[in-house]
C-alpha atoms as an extended CHARMM CRD file, in Angstrom:
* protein
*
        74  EXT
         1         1  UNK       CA              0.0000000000        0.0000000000        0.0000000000  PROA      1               0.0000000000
         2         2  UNK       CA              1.4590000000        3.3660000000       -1.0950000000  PROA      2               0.0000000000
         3         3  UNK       CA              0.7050000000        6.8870000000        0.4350000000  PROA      3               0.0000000000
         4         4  UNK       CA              1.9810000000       10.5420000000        0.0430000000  PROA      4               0.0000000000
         5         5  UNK       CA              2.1510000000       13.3700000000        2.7400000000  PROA      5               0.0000000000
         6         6  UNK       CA              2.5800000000       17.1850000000        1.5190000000  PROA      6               0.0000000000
         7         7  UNK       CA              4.5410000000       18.2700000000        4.3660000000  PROA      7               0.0000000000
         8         8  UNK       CA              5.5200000000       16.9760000000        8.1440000000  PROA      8               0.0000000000
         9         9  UNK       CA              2.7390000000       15.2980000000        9.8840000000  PROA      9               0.0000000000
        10        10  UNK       CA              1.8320000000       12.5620000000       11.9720000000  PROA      10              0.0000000000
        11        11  UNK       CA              0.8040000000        9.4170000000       10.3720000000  PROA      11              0.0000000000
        12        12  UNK       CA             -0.8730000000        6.5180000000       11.7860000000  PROA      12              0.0000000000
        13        13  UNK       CA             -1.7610000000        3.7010000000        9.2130000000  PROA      13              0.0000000000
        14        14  UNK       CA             -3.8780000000        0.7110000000       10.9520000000  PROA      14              0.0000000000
        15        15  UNK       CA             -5.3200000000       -2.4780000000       10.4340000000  PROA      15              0.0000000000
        16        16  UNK       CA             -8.9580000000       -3.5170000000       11.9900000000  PROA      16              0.0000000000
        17        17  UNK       CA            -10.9780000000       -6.7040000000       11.1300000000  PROA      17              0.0000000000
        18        18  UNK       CA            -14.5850000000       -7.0160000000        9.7590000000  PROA      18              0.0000000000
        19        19  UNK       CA            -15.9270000000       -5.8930000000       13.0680000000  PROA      19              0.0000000000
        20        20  UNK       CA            -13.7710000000       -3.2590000000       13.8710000000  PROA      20              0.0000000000
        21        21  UNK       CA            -10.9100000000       -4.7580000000       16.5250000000  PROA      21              0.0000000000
        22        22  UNK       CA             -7.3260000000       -3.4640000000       15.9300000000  PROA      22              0.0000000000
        23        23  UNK       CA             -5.3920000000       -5.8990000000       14.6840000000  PROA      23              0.0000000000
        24        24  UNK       CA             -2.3640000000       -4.4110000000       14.0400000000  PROA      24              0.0000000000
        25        25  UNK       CA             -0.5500000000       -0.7340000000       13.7280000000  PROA      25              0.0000000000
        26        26  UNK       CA              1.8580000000       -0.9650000000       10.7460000000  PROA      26              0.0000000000
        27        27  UNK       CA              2.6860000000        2.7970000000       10.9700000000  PROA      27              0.0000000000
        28        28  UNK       CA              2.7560000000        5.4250000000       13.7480000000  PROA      28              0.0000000000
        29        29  UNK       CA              5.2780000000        8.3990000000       13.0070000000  PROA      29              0.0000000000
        30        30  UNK       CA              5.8730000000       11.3180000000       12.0120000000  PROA      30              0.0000000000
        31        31  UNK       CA              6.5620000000       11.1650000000        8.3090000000  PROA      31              0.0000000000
        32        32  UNK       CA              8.7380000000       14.1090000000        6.1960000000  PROA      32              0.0000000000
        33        33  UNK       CA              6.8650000000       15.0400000000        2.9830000000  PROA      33              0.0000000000
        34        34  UNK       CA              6.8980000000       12.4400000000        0.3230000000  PROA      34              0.0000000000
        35        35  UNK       CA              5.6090000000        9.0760000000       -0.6070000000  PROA      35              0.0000000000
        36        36  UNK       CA              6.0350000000        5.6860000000        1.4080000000  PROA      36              0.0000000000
        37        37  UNK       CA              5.1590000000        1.7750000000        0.9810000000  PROA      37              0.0000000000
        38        38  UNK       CA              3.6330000000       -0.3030000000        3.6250000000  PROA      38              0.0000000000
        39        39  UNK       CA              3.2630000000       -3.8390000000        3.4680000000  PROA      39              0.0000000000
        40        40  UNK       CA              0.8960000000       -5.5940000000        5.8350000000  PROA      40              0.0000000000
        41        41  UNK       CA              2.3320000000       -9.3380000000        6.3800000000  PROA      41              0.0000000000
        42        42  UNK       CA             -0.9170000000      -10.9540000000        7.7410000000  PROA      42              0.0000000000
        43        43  UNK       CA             -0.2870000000      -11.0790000000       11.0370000000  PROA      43              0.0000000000
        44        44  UNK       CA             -1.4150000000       -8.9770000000       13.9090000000  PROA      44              0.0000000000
        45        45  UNK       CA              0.2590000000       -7.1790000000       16.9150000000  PROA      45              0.0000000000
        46        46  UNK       CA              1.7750000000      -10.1310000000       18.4320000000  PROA      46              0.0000000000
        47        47  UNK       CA              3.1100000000      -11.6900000000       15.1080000000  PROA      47              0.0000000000
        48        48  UNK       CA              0.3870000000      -14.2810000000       15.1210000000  PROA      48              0.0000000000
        49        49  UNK       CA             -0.9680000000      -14.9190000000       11.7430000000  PROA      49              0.0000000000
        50        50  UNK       CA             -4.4860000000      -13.5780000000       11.3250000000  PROA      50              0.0000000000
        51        51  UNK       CA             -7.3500000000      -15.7790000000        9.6840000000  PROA      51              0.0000000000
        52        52  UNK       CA             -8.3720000000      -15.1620000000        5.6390000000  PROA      52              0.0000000000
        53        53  UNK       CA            -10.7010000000      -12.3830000000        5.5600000000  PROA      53              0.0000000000
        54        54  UNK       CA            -11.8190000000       -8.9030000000        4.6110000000  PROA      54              0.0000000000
        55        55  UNK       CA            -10.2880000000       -6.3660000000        7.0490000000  PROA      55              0.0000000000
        56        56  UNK       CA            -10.1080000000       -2.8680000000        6.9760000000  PROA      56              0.0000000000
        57        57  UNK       CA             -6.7100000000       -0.6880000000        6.6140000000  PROA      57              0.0000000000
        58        58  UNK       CA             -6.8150000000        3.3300000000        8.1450000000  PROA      58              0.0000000000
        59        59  UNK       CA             -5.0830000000        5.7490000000        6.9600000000  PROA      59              0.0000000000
        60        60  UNK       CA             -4.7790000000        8.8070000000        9.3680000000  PROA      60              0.0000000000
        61        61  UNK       CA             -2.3050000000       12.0560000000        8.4060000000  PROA      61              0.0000000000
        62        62  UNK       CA             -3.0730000000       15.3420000000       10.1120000000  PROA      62              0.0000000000
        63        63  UNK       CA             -7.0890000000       16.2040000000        9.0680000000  PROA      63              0.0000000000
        64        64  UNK       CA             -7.2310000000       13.1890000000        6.9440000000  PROA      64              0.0000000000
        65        65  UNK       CA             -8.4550000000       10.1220000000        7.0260000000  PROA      65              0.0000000000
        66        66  UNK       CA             -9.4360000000        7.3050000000        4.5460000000  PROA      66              0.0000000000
        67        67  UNK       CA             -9.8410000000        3.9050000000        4.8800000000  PROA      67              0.0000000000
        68        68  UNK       CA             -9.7020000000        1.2730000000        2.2160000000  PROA      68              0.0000000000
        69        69  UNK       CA            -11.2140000000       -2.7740000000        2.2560000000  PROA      69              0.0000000000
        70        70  UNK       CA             -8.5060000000       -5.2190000000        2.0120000000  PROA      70              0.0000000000
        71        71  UNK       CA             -8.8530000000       -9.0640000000        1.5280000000  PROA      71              0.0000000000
        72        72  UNK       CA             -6.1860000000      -11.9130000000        2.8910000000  PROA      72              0.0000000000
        73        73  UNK       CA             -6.4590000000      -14.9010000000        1.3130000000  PROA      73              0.0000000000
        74        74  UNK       CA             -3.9230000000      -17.6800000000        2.3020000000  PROA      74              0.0000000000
């Protein structure tokens, strides 16, 4: 997953299942202008891999926020 800040802010990019529980944080920083790659590996907080399934990834930079579906299949 790519995505692009225009200037210093504090980014927080998340993972959360199909009924909302955190399942992992893959990014909280503060991020210099520019683009970055993320890469989710399945697996949740602990390292334990997480089941196939539709989950839910949040992005969060300064006033924005998006989220996008994602599906694991293993």
């Amino acid at each position: 997953m790519r995505f692009g800040v225009p200037e210093r802010v504090e980014v927080e990019v998340v993972v959360y299942d199909a009924v909302g529980r955190l399942v992992c944080s893959l990014v909280r920083k503060s991020c210099e202008p520019g683009y970055y790659r993320v890469r989710w590996d399945g697996c949740d907080d602990l390292g334990r891999a997480v089941a196939s399934g539709i989950y839910f990834v949040r992005f969060h930079a300064g006033n924005w926020t998006r989220t996008k579906k994602a599906i694991l299949i293993r």
